[in-house]
C-alpha positions in Angstrom: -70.9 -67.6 -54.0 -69.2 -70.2 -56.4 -65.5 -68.4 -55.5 -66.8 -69.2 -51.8 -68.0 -72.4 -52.0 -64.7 -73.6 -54.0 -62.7 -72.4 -51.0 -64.9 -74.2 -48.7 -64.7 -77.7 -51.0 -61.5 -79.3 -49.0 -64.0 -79.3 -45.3 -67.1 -80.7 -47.3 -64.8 -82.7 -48.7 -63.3 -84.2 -45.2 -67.6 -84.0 -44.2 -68.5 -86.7 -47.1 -65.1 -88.6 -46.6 -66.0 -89.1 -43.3 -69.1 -90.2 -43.9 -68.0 -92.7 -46.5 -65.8 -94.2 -44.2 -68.5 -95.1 -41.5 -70.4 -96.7 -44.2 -67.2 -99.0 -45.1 -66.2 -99.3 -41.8 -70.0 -101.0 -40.9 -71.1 -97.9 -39.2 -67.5 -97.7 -37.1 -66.8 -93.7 -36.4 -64.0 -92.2 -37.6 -61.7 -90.8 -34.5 -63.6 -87.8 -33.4 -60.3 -86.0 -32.7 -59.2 -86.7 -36.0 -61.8 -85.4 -37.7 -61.4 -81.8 -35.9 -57.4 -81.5 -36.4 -57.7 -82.1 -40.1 -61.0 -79.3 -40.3 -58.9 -76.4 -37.6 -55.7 -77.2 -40.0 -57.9 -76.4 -42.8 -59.1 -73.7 -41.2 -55.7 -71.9 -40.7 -54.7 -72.0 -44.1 -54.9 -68.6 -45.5 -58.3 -70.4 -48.0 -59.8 -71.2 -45.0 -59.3 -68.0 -43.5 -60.2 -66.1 -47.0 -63.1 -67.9 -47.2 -64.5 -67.3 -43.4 -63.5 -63.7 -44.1 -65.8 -63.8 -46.9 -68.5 -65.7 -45.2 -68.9 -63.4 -43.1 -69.3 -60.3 -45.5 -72.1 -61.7 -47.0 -74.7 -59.7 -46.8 -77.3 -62.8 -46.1 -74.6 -64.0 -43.6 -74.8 -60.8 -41.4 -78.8 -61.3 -41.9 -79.0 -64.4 -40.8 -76.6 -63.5 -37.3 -78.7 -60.6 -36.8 -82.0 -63.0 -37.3 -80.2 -65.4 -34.5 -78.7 -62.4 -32.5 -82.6 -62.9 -30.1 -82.1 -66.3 -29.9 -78.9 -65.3 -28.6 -80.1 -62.7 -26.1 -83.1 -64.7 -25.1 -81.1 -67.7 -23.7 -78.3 -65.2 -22.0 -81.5 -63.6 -20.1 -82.4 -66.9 -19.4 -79.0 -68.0 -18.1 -78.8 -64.9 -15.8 -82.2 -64.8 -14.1 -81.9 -68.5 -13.4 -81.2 -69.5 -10.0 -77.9 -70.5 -10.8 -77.4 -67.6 -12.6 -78.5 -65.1 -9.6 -76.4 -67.2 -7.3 -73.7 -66.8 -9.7 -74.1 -62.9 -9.9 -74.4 -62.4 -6.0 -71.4 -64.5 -5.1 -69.8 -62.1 -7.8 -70.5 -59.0 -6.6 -69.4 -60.1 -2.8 -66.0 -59.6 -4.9 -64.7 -56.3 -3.8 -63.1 -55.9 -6.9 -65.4 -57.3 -9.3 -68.5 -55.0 -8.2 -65.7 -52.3 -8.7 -64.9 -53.3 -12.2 -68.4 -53.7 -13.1 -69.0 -50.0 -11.4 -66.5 -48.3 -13.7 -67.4 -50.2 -16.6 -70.7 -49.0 -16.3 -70.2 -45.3 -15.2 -70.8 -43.5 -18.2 -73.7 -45.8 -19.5 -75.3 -45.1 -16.0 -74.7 -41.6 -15.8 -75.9 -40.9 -19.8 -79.4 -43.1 -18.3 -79.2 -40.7 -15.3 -79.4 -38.0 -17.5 -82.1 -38.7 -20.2 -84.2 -40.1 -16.9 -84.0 -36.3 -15.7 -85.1 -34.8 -19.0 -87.7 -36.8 -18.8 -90.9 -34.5 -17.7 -93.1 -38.0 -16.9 -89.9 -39.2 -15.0 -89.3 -35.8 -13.0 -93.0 -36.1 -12.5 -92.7 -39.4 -10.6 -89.6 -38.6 -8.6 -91.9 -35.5 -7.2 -94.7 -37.4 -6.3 -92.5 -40.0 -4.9 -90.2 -37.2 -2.7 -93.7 -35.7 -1.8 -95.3 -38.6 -0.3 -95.5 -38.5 3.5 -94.9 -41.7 4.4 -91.8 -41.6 2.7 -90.7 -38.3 4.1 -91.4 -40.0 7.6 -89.3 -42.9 6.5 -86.4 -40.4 5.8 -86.6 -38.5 8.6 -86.6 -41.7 10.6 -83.1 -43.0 8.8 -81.6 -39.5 9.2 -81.9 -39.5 13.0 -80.9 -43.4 13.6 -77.9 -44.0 15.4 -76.4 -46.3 12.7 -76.9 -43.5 10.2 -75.3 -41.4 12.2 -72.4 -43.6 12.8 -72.3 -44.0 9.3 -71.9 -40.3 8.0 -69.4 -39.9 10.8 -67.4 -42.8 9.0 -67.6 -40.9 5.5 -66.8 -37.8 7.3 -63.8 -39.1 8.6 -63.1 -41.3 5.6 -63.0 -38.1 3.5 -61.1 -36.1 5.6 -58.5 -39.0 5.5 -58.4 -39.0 1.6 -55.2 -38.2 0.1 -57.0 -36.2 -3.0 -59.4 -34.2 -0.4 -56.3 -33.1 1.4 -54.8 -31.6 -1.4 -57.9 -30.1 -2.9 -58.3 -28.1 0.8 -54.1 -27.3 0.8 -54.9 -25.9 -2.9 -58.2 -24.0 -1.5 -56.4 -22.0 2.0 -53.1 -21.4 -0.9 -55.2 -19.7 -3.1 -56.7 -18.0 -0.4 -53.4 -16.6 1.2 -52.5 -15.5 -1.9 -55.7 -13.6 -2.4 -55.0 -11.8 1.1 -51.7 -11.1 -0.1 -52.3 -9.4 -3.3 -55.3 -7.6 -1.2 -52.8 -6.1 1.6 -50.2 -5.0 -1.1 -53.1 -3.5 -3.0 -53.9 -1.5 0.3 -50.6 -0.9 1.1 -50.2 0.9 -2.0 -53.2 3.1 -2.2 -52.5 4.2 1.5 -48.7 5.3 0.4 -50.1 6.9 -2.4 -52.8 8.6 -0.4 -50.0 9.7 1.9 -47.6 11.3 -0.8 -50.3 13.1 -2.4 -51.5 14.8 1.2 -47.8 15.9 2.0 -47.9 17.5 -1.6 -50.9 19.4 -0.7 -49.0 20.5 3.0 -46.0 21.5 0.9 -47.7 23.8 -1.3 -49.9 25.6 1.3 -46.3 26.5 3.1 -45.2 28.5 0.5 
């Protein structure tokens, strides 16, 4: 801690310095911007960097960021579920591209919750009772029959049909498929000649 708190002396230093100085001064402030230039040039140097580095190793350090990492979340959460914050976030995810980004960023975080939801016997429980509920089923039914969802799945249809990848997964499907009626006609083919040799053998032999 000594080693540290050497390497730290030159912005304490510049702290009491500038404190000093207001006192002489009759309380005048030393130039704010000053003040910060000479503490981020001390802060380059490689001691300043050194001791940071060090800083932040310290085992009490890391306690103390972990100790203010809820004070942390607790004003983020805050932020967010403001009403500038929700504003924020649903202007946001108008953005085409943003709610994309956020999408893919999330996939596999999703999909891992997805997962351990599913293996979850109280969960599966729920998702029964909710699919099992009449009213619900009514509700369903109801959607599946509307003209807009109707309209809708045609889209998708048609949308999918339209996709470059879907295309090429059905050219790679019927080619795979011709080929397997190839090989099974030349398979026939040959079993029938061989059929065919072996009953002109048989002809030839009664003959004689």
């Amino acid at each position: 801690m000594i080693k540290k708190f050497r390497l730290l002396l030159p912005i304490l230093l510049i702290i009491l310095m500038t404190g000093c100085a207001q006192g002489e001064t009759g309380g005048k402030q030393m130039d704010y911007e000053q003040t910060k230039k000479m503490v981020v040039d001390i802060l380059k140097t490689d001691d300043g960097k050194k001791a940071i580095k060090e800083l932040m190793e310290d085992d009490k350090i890391k306690q103390q960021l972990v100790m203010d990492q809820k004070i942390v979340t607790e004003t983020i959460e805050k932020t967010l579920t403001s009403d500038k914050g929700t504003e924020f976030w649903k202007k946001s995810f108008e953005d085409p591209k943003f709610a994309e980004s956020i999408a893919k960023s999330m996939k596999k975080e999703n999909e891992k919750l997805l997962k351990d939801l599913m293996k979850d016997p109280e969960y599966r429980g729920m998702m029964i009772e909710v699919l099992q509920d009449p009213e619900l089923e009514k509700e369903v039914t109801k959607v599946l029959k509307s003209k807009e969802y109707r309209e809708h799945l045609q889209s998708v249809v048609k949308e999918t049909f339209e996709s470059p990848l879907f295309k090429a997964k059905i050219q790679d499907i019927l080619l795979k498929a011709a080929e397997e009626v190839k090989s099974g006609e030349k398979g026939g083919e040959k079993q029938g000649g061989g059929g065919e040799e072996s009953g002109g053998g048989s002809e030839g032999g009664g003959g004689e």
